[in-house]
Each structure stands twice: as structure tokens, then as C-alpha cells.
N, C-alpha and C positions, 0 to 999 in steps of 0.2 A: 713177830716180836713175842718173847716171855720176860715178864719181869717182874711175876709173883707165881708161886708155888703153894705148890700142898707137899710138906716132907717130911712122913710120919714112919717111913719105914726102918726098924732094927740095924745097925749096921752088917751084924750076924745074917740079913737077910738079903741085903744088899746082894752076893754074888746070883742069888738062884732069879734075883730079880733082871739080875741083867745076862743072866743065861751061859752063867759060867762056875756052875757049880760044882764039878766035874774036874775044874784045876787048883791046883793048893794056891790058897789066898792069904794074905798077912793082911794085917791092920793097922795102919799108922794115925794118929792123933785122932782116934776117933771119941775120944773122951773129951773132946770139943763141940761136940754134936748135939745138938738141943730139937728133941721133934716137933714140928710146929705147924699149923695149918695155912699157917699166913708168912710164909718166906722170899724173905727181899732181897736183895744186892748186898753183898755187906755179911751175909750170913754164913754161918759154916754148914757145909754141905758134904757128907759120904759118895765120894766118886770114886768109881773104879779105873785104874791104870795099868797099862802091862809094866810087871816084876823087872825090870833090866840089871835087875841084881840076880838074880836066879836065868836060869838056860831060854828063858826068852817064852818060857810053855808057862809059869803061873799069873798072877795079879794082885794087886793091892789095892784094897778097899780105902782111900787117903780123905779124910776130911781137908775138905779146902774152900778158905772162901768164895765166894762168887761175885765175880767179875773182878776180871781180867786187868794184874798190874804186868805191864812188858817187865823183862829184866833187867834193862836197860832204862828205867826211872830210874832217876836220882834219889840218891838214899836220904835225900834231909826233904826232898816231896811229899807232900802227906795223900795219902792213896786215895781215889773217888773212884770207885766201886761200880760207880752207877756210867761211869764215861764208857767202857767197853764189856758188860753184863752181856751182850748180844755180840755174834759176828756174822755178818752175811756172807753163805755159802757160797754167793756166786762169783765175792774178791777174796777170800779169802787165800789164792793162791797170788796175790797182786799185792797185797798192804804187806811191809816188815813184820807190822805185829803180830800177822800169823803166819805168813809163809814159811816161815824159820820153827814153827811148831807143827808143821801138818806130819812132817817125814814121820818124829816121833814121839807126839806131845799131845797124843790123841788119848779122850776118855770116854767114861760112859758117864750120864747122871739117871740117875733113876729116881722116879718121883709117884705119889700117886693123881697128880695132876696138876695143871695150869691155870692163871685166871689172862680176862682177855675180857678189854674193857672197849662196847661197841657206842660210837661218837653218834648222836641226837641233837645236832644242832651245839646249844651250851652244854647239854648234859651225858653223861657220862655212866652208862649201864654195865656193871662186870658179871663176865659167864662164866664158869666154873667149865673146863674141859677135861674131859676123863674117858677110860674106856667104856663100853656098856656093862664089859665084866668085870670090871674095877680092879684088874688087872694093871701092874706099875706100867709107868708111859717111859720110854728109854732115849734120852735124845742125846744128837753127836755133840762133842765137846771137846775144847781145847785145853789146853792147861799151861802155867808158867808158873815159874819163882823169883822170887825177886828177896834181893837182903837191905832192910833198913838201916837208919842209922844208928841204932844199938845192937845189929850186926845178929838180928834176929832174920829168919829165912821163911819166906813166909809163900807159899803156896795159892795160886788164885785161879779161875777158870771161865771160861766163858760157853753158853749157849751158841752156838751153828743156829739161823733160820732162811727160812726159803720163802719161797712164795706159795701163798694159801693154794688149800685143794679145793676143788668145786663147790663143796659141800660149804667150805670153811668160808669161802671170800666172802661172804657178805657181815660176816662178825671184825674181821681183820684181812688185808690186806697180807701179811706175812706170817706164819704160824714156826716153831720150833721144829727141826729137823727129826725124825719119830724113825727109829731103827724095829719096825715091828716085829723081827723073827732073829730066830739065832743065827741066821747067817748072815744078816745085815750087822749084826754087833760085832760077829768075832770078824768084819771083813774090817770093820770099822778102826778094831782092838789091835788086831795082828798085821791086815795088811799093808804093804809091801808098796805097791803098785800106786801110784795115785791118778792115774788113769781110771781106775774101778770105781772111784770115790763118786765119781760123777754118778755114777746109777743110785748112788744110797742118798745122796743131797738132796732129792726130789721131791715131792708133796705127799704128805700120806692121806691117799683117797680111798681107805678101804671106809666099809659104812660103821664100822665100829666103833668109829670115834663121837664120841656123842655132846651135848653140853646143856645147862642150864642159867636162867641168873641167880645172883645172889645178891645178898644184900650189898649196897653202896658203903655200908660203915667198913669193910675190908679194905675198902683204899687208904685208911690210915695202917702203914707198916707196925704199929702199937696194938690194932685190934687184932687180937688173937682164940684161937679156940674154935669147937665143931660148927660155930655161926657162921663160920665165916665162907661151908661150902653146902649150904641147907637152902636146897630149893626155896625159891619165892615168886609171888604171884606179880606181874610186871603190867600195868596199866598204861596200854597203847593209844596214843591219840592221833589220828589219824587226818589230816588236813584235808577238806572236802570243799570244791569250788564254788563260791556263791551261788550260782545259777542251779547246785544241787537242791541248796536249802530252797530256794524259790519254787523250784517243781514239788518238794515234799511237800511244801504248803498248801500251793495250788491242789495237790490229790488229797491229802486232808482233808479241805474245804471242799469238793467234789463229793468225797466219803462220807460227810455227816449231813449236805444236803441230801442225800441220798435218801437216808435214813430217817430222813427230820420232816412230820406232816405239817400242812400249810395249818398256823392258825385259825385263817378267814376261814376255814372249810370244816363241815363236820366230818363224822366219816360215816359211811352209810353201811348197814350188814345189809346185804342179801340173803334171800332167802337161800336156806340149803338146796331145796328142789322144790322143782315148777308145783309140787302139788301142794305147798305150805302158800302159796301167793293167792291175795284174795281172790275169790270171784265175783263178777259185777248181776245183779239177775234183774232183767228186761221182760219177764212172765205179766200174769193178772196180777199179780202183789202190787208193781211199779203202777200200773194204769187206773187201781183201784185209788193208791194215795195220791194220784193228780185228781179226780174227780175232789174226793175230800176236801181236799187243798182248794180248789174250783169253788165249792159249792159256801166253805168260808171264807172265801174271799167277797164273795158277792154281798152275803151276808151283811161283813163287818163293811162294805160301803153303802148298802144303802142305809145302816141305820145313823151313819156318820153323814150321809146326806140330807136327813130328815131332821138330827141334830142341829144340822147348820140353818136352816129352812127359819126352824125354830128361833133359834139365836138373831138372827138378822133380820126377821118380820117386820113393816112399820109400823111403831108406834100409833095408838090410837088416840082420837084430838080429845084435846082434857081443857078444861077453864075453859078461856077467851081466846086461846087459838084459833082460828080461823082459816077458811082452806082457801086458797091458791084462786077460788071464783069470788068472795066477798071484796068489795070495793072500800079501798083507803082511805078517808078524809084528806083533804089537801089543805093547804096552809090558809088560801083563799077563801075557805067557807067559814073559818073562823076570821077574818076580819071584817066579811060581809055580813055575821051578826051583829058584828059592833053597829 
């Protein structure tokens, strides 16, 4: 599918773009032609056609709009542009609309490139496609006329697309039919045969074809200018299955216990080597402070013995105390005085 353009090229330049510079070319309504980077359906476009006024050897550079009114619409219908902008290569020789145009209503459009807008669920990302040598892009095309109802004659055409090349399927599903050499044009232009047509309708899978995104403000037909095919940075988000997040966590938490020293515990240095670790010494030093030790110890208990001796002695008998052998009066010898 193409259904925006980049179409900045000189009409003057149109022939050598489309590889036919070499035959006498005329201009028709090309002073309808507005270059612009953002071209939609509906728009006037410089496409080349073979000359059938001249001996069948020149061409005519024709501004005509894009997409395709049959001849055969009624002249009081008002034209939708956007109904047949594409035709697929592979009926084209099946529908009225085109069959009755392949024999000899074939053109070239030349462009310097496409947009192609790839689906993300709701949203909607457009990628600028171009050569890598920024070299025009030349795709097959049909053409008709048609007379309205003020008897005006008005010229429209449509893009040929095929099925995406290898490289391409994963943006789009269909891509515009790409005539990349001069002999694919002039077989396109001049020939004869529609049998041969078959080999030029096919995918263009050479690696040259290249592409980028750009901004989303291009999808309005209004936004126009160099913005509309300037590289931009496209923030991918990527759906990852719950049970991912749960192992990243789990090695996380693996990863900073790892790392992380236990509170309860100090941390102990070692020593560098065996010769910094103390040594213990068992010589006459040790033997001499156990005697020491020994001889005060004895010391401080006998004098703590002698202390106590002291302290606890019995009393000696004072007044009318009396010891343990003197004999008590009893109650009896006092009333026997009486």
C-alpha cells in the first residue's frame, strides 16, 4: 500500500528520473504541480506517459491527480480520490477498472519516497521509505480521464502494489511496485506484450531500499514541510511475562544479600602473615609470676584470717554478768524468807 509521498522533484527533472532522458519529452499542465513533502490522494502529481501523438519513440511529463477516477463515472459524481489511489498488481488484469488501461494507459511516477505506517496494537508509527542513495523511487502506474459535468477533462492515476519483499513484511504487508532499472521502466513505458509484465510486478528485494520513523504529526494531510521525513527516536516497549519480573527480583534479592554483611557479627582482620600474630612465652618469666602471685596470695589470707579472729573473740564478763557455773535464785527461796 502507498498513500503518502515525498514529491519534491522539478518537473524538468522528472524524464532523467525516470530514465528517459535520451527521448524528446513535452509538458503538459505541469504548472499545476506544487512540491511538497507530504502528498496525498487528491494531489497533482508529474507523471510520465508515452507521447501517442508523436511516432510512439517520445513522452510526456502530464501532471495528473492521484487516484484513479474510471471514465465511465458519471459526470454529476463528485470524485473520491482516496477509493482507487492503489491497484493491486495481481487483479489488475481481472477488474474493468484496469484491464481496459494495461494495453495502453501505462506510466511512470517518480517520487523521492513513501511513508508506511506500521500498526502497534491502537497505535499507529509512520516510516519514511527511500533509497540509501536518495536516489527517485519509480513505481508502475496506471492512468485515466475522465470529463465532468462542466465538460472539464480531467486526468487521474493510480499506484500498482504487490506483496512486501522480505526485508519489507514486517512494516507492511504490501509495498508499491518499484521499477529499479531502465529496463524495467522502458518495458513498463513501451511494452507490447503483457505477458512480460509479470516479471516487473514482483517485490523489490534488493538491500537498498532502506527506511526510518518519523514523526506521527504527518498523518494529518495539512502538516507539511522537511518535518515531516527527519529521522526520530521511537521508544519501544516491549511486553515481558510476569514470571520474568519475578526471577529479576528473586536474583536481585540473591545479589545484595550477597554483598550485604550480617549486623550481629563484627568483622574480624587477620593478620597479614603468621609473623605479625602474637606469641604466647611458657619460659622462667611465666613460672617466676605464679610464685609471686602464690606467695600474695597467702599473704593477703592469713592476715584476713587474723582480722576475723580478732573481730569475733568473746566478749569479756563486765558488771553482774555471771558465767554459765554460778547458781540462779529460784522463786521458792524468796517466799521461804517470808
Amino acid at each position: 500500500m502507498c498513500g503518502r509521498c515525498r514529491c519534491s522533484i522539478r518537473p524538468d527533472d522528472i524524464p532523467r528520473s525516470c530514465n528517459i532522458g535520451s527521448r524528446p519529452v513535452r509538458f503538459v499542465d505541469t504548472h499545476r504541480f506544487r512540491p511538497a513533502y507530504n502528498v496525498s490522494p487528491g494531489s497533482n502529481i508529474p507523471v510520465v506517459r508515452r507521447d501517442t501523438e508523436a511516432d510512439g519513440q517520445g513522452a510526456v511529463v502530464h501532471c495528473m491527480k492521484w487516484g484513479l477516477i474510471p471514465s465511465f463515472t458519471k459526470k454529476t459524481e463528485k470524485p473520491d480520490y482516496y477509493r482507487m489511489f492503489n491497484a493491486r498488481s495481481e487483479s489488475i488484469g481481472e477488474k474493468a477498472s484496469f484491464r481496459r488501461l494495461l494495453p495502453k494507459n501505462r506510466c511512470l511516477v517518480a517520487v523521492e519516497g513513501f511513508y508506511e505506517w506500521k500498526k502497534d496494537g491502537s497505535k499507529k508509527q509512520p516510516y519514511y521509505i527511500h533509497l540509501k542513495d536518495d536516489r527517485p523511487l519509480v513505481f508502475a502506474a496506471l492512468y485515466d480521464s475522465w470529463k465532468n459535468s462542466e465538460g472539464e477533462v480531467q486526468y487521474t492515476f493510480t499506484i500498482l502494489t504487490t506483496s512486501s519483499s522480505s526485508a519489507f513484511g514486517w512494516l507492511h504487508d504490501r509495498m508499491p511496485v518499484i521499477l529499479g532499472n531502465k529496463g524495467s521502466t522502458n518495458e513498463w513505458l513501451d511494452g507490447f506484450s503483457t505477458s512480460k509484465f509479470d516479471s516487473l510486478l514482483k517485490p523489490y528485494e534488493e538491500p537498498d531500499l532502506v527506511w526510518y520513523p518519523v514523526t506521527p504529526a504527518m498523518g494529518k494531510p495539512s502538516f507539511d514541510g522537511p518535518e515531516c521525513f527527519k529521522e526520530i527516536q521511537v521508544k519501544t516497549d516491549e511486553t515481558k511475562p510476569i514470571s520474568m519480573f519475578f526471577a529479576k527480583k528473586v536474583k536481585k534479592d540473591e545479589d545484595q544479600s550477597e554483598h550485604k554483611l550480617p549486623t550481629t557479627h563484627k568483622e574480624v582482620t587477620k593478620p597479614e602473615s603468621p609473623k605479625e600474630e602474637p606469641e604466647t612465652s611458657v619460659g622462667p618469666i611465666t613460672s617466676n609470676l605464679k610464685r609471686e602471685y602464690d606467695d600474695f596470695s597467702s599473704g593477703i589470707k592469713q592476715s584476713v584470717n587474723e582480722e576475723a579472729g580478732k573481730q569475733y573473740k568473746s566478749p569479756a564478763k563486765k558488771g553482774n554478768f555471771k558465767s554459765p557455773g554460778d547458781k540462779q535464785k529460784t522463786l521458792f527461796s524468796y517466799f521461804g524468807k517470808g
